[in-house]
Every structure is written in C-alpha cells, then in structure tokens.
N, C-alpha and C positions, 0 to 999 in steps of 0.2 A: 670144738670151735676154737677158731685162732682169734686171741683177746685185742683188742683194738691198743693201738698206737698213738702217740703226737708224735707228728713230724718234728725231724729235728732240724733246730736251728740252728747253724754254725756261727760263730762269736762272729769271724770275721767279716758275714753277711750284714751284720750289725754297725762296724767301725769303718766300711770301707765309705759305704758313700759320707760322714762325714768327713773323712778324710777326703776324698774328694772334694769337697765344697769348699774344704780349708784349705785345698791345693788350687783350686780355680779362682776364690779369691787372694791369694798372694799373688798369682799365676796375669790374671785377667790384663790385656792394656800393657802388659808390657813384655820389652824382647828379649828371648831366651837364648841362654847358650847350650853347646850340644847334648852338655851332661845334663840343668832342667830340662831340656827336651825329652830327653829320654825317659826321665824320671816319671816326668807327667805322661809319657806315652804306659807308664807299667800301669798309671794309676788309675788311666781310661781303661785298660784292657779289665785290671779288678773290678772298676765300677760297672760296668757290661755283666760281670758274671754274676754281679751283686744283682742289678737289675733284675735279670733271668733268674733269678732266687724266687726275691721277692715277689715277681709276675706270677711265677707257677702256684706262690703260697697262698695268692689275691684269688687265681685262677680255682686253686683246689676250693678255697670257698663257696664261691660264685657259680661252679660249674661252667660246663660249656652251653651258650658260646660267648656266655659273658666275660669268662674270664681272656679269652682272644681278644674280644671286642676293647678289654681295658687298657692291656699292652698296645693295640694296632692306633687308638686314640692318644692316649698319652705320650708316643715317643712322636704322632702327627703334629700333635698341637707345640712342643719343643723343635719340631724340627720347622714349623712353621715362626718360630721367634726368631733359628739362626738365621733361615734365608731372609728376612726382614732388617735384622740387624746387619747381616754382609750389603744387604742392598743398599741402606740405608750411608754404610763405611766406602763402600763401593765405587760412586758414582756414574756416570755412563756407562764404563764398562762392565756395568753388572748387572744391565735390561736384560740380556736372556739368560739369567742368574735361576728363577724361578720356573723356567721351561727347565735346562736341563738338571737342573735339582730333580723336579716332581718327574719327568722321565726319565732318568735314571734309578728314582725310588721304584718306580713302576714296572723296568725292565728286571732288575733285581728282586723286587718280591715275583713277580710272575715268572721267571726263568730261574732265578737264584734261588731263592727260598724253597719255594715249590719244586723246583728241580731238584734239588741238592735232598728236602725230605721225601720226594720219592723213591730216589735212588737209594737213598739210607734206607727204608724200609721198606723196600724189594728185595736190598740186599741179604739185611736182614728174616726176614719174614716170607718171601717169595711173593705169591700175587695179595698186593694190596686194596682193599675194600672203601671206597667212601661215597656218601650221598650225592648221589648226580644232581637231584634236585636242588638241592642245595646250592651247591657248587656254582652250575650252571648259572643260576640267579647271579651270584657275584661276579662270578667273570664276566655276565652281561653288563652289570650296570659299571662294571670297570670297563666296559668296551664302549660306552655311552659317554662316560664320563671323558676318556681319554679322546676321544673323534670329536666330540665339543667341545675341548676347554684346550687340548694339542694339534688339532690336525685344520680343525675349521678355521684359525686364524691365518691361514697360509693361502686361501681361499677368497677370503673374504677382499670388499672391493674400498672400503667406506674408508681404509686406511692403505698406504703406500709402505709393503714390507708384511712380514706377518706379525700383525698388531690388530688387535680389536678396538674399533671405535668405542668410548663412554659408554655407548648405550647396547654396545654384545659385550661388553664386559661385565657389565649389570647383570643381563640372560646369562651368559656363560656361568655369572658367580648364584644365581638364582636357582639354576638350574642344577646345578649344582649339589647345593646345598638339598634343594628335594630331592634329586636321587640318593642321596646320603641318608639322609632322613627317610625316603621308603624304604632303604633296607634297613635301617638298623630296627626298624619297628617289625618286621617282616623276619627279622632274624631273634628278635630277641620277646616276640609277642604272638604274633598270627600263625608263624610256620616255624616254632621255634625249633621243632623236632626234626626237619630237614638238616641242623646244619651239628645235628649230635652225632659224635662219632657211630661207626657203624660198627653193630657188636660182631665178633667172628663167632662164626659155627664151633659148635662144641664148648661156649666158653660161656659164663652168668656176666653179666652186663657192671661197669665199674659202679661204685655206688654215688656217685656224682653224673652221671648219667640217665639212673631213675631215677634221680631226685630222694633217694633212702639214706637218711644218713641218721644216726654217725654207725650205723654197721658194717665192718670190713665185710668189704668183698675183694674175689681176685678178678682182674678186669681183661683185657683181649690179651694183655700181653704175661699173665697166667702170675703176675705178682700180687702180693697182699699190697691193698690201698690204705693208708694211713687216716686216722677220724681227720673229719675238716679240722682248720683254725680255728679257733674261737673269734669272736666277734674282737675280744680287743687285740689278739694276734694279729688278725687277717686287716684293721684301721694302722696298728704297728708296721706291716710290712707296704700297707698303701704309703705312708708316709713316705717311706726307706726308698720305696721305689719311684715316688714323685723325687728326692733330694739324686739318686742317682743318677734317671735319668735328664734332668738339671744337668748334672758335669758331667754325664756322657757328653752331651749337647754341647755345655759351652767350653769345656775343654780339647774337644773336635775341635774348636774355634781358636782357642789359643794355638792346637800343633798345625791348623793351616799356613800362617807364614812358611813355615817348615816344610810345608807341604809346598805350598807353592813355588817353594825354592829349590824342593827335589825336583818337582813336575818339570820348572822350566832348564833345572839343568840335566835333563836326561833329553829335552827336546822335545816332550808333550805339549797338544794344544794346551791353552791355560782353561779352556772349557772341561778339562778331565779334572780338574781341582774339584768342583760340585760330583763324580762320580767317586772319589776317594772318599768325600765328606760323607756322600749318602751311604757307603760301607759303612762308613764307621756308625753311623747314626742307625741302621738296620740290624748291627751289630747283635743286641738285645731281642729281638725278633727271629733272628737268622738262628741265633743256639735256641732258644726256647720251641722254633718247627723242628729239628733236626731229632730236640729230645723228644717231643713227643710223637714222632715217627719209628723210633728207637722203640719206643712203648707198642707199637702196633695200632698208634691215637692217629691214626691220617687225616681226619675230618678238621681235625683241632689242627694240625700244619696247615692245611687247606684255607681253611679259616682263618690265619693270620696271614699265611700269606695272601690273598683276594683281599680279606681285610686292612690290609697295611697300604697297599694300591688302591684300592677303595680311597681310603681316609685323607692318603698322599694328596686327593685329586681333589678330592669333596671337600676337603678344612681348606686346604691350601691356597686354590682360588681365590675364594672369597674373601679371605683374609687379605691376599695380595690384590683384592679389587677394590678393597676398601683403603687399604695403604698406598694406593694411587693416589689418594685426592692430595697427600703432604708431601708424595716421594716426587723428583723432578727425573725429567727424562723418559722416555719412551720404555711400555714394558712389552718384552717381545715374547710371545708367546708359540706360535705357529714353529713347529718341528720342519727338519729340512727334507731331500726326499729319499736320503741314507737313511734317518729317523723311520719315516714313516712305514719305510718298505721291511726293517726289522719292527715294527707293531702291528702290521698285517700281519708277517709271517707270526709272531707270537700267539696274536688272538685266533686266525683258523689251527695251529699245534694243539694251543690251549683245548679248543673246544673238543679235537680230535683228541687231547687227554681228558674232560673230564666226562662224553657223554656216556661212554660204557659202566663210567660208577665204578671200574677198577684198573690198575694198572701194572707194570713191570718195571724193572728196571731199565726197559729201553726208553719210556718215556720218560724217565728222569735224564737220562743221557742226552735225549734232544735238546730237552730245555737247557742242559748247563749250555749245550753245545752253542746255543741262540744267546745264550748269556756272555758265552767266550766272544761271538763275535759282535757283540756291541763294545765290547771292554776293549778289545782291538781295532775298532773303527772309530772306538772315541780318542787312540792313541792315537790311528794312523787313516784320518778320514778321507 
C-alpha cells in the first residue's frame, strides 16, 4: 500500500499575492514608468500562478465540480468590479466596454480554454473522454445566455442602435440570473455526476471523484493523489486565492494605460484593449484547464471552461443592469455581424465537439483556429 501524502505547499505560493496587494496598493491611481511597468507586469504573471496554486488546493478539497465552479465564480465576480470600475473611469467611450469584455471572455473560454485543453490532452493522451451529458448542458445554457443578453439587443426595436430598453434589460439581467442559478443547482445537486470527470478503462477512479477520502488512489492519469487539505488549509488557501485574484484584477488595471498605449501605437482598434484585459483576467483559468488536461481530468477543463462563459454572462449582466441606474450614458450591448457570425460558427463547432463524449486533437485545433481568428478581426475588423 502506498502511504498517503500532504500536498506540498511552496513558500512562495504563500508571499506572492501579498506582495501583490502591496504592489497594487503603492501601484493604484498612479502613472508608471517603463521600468514599474515591468516590475508590476512579473508580479501579475506570479500572482496568476499563485492563484492556480491555490485554486487547485480549494479544488482538491471540494472535489469536482465544485472546485471549477469556485475558480469560474470568483475571477466573474472580480472581473465584474473592473469592467464597472473602467466604465465608471471611462465615460462615453466606454458603452460597449461590457459587450466586448463579456465576449471576448466568452470567445476565449469556449475557443481558448477549451481548445488549447483539448489539444493538450490529445496530445498527450490520444483520444480524450468526457461527459456529453454534462457538457452539452453547459454549452446550452451558454448558448441561451449569449443569444439574450449579446445577440438580441441588435434586434431589438424599443431602442435606436443595439441597446435594450429599461424594461429588456430587467428580462435580460433576470433571466439571466435563473439560467445561472438552474445550472449551478443542476451541476452541483440534482445531476452532479454528469459533470465528474470520466474515469479511463483500466484505471480505479481518483479519490475526489468517489467522494473516498483521505485514501490515495491512482487516478486516469496513473499518478498517486495526495490526502485532501485539511479544513484549515484548504479556508488558508480560499483566502490567498481571494487576495490574488484581487491584484490579478486590479493590477490588469493599473498595466492598461500601458496597454492602451501599445494598442494605439501599433494601430489597433482601442476595442482590442478589453480582449488583452480579458487574457490576462482568464489568465488563472487558462493554466489551471491546461493542467488538469495534462492529468487526463478533461471533464474538469470542460468545466471551467463552459463554466467561466457561463458566469462571464450570468454575473455580469445583472451586475451591469443594476449599475445602470447611477452609470450616465447609453449601454451597448448588441454584438456586430463580424461578432455574431464567429458565435454561431463557435456554438454549432462546439456542439459538433462535445456530442460524441470524446475527442482528438483535431477538435482542439479548430477551436484555437476560431480563437485565432476573433484575435485577428478584433485587430483588423
């Protein structure tokens, strides 16, 4: 019998995000020269990798698919303060701040994310296994979400431009909000077992998986699993990774000047500044599907990626329906028909990737490929 383990914690998982905190408050509100730019650029990329520490440590607790569910909410609800706060810094020019933010989070988990951990573990691993049932759920109520709250305002007559009148912003943020809420109840209660990884032949199932703990097992990708956290470990690493992803967030925020000063002097729309930002903001999301793809975990990439697009659409809204009543100026929401015509192509790809339950490395190739060319017609529309 192989004698169980604590995962190990690395010190530096421990000092980075207060360093971080202490580098975004000196940082915050004011203008930087090239060399703090830089500085602060190392100290986002450590807090990212801090975050993804601490996620996975939250996650090993929690099991799937709670532990996706924690990461895809907590970097929603942060990324839901910057687009608030840019709006708010903003003024006019920053009504359709919160369309192409929350579509670009959307084009990037479902092409990006998703693309990138299949391809990793095709590569790896040859044909990759996960719950269609599952799956399919999410990517519906992301295809529900996105066609009412991006596509419908373009449509709409009650307002001049694609803007929802008071009263379909209300339904949009309404509706919203209960599709959000039927899956997480539905993922995490009723049909929890659709969205748990799927075990490979020949192999005993991880012990976060059956719910057996703290006994090592070796899980799909034939490694010893370490005993969970302990309860005051796994509130420790909740902590670390609330402060992280904090200055992931708002340190994204201090290198946008920066940002937007490369953008417009390379000769990018200034609408591509929200697709840099949403990188860096998925940043924490993006490594943690990757690794657990690496693992032979496809269910659990799946899962954050749908889930991340999920959350992007379902938090965000609402939030921004509500911070209409104090924000001035028109919010434009309704996608263009460059936009729309890569989210159709996305959502029929999508389906034709998850209804078989497995896949190859070609269908990771499509999605980067549909990812490549949103990042290219956001440069060159």
């Amino acid at each position: 019998m192989v004698a169980t383990r604590r995962p190990f914690v690395p010190a530096w998982s421990t000092v980075v995000p207060v360093v971080a905190v202490v580098a975004l408050a000196l940082t915050w509100g004011r203008s930087l020269g090239p060399l703090p730019v830089t500085l602060v650029a190392v100290v986002l990329a450590a807090a990212v990798l801090s975050a993804v520490h601490h996620a996975e440590v939250v996650a090993h607790r929690v099991g799937e698919p709670f532990g996706s569910l924690v990461l895809a909410v907590a970097v929603t609800v942060i990324e839901v303060a910057l687009i608030l706060t840019l709006m708010v810094s903003g003024g006019p020019e920053s009504a359709s701040l919160a369309r192409d933010t929350v579509f670009a989070a959307v084009m990037i988990t479902v092409n990006g994310i998703l693309g990138l951990s299949l391809l990793v573990g095709a590569l790896r691993h040859g044909l990759i296994l996960f719950n269609a049932e599952g799956t399919g759920a999410a990517l519906a109520t992301v295809t529900s979400l996105a066609t009412l709250s991006l596509v419908l305002p373009s449509f709409t007559s009650s307002r001049s431009g694609p803007e929802f009148s008071p009263a379909q912003l209300t339904f949009a943020a309404a509706a919203s909000l209960a599709l959000y809420g039927a899956f997480v109840l539905t993922q995490t209660v009723r049909h929890r077992d659709f969205f748990l990884p799927v075990p490979v032949p020949g192999t005993a199932p991880a012990a976060e998986d059956t719910g057996v703990a703290p006994q090592t097992a070796a899980g799909p990708d034939g490694e010893t699993h370490a005993e969970p956290p302990s309860t005051r470990e796994t509130l420790r690493s909740l902590g670390l990774l609330a402060l992280a992803l904090v200055s992931v967030v708002g340190l994204a925020k201090v290198e946008s000047p920066a940002i937007e000063a490369g953008v417009a002097a390379v000769g990018f729309p200034p609408s591509f500044v929200g697709v840099v930002i949403a990188l860096l903001v998925l940043l924490p999301e993006t490594l943690a599907a990757v690794r657990a793809a690496r693992r032979n975990r496809m269910q659990t990439s799946l899962n954050l990626a749908l889930g991340s697009a999920m959350a992007s659409i379902g938090l965000t809204i609402p939030a921004i329906a509500v911070a209409t009543i104090w924000l001035d100026g028109p919010l434009l929401l309704g996608l263009g028909s460059t936009q729309m015509v890569l989210l159709a192509l996305t959502v029929v790809v999508s389906v034709l990737t998850v209804v078989p339950g497995r896949a190859t490395r070609l269908q990771g190739s499509v999605h980067l490929v549909l990812l490549a060319a949103f990042v290219f017609l956001s440069i060159n529309p």
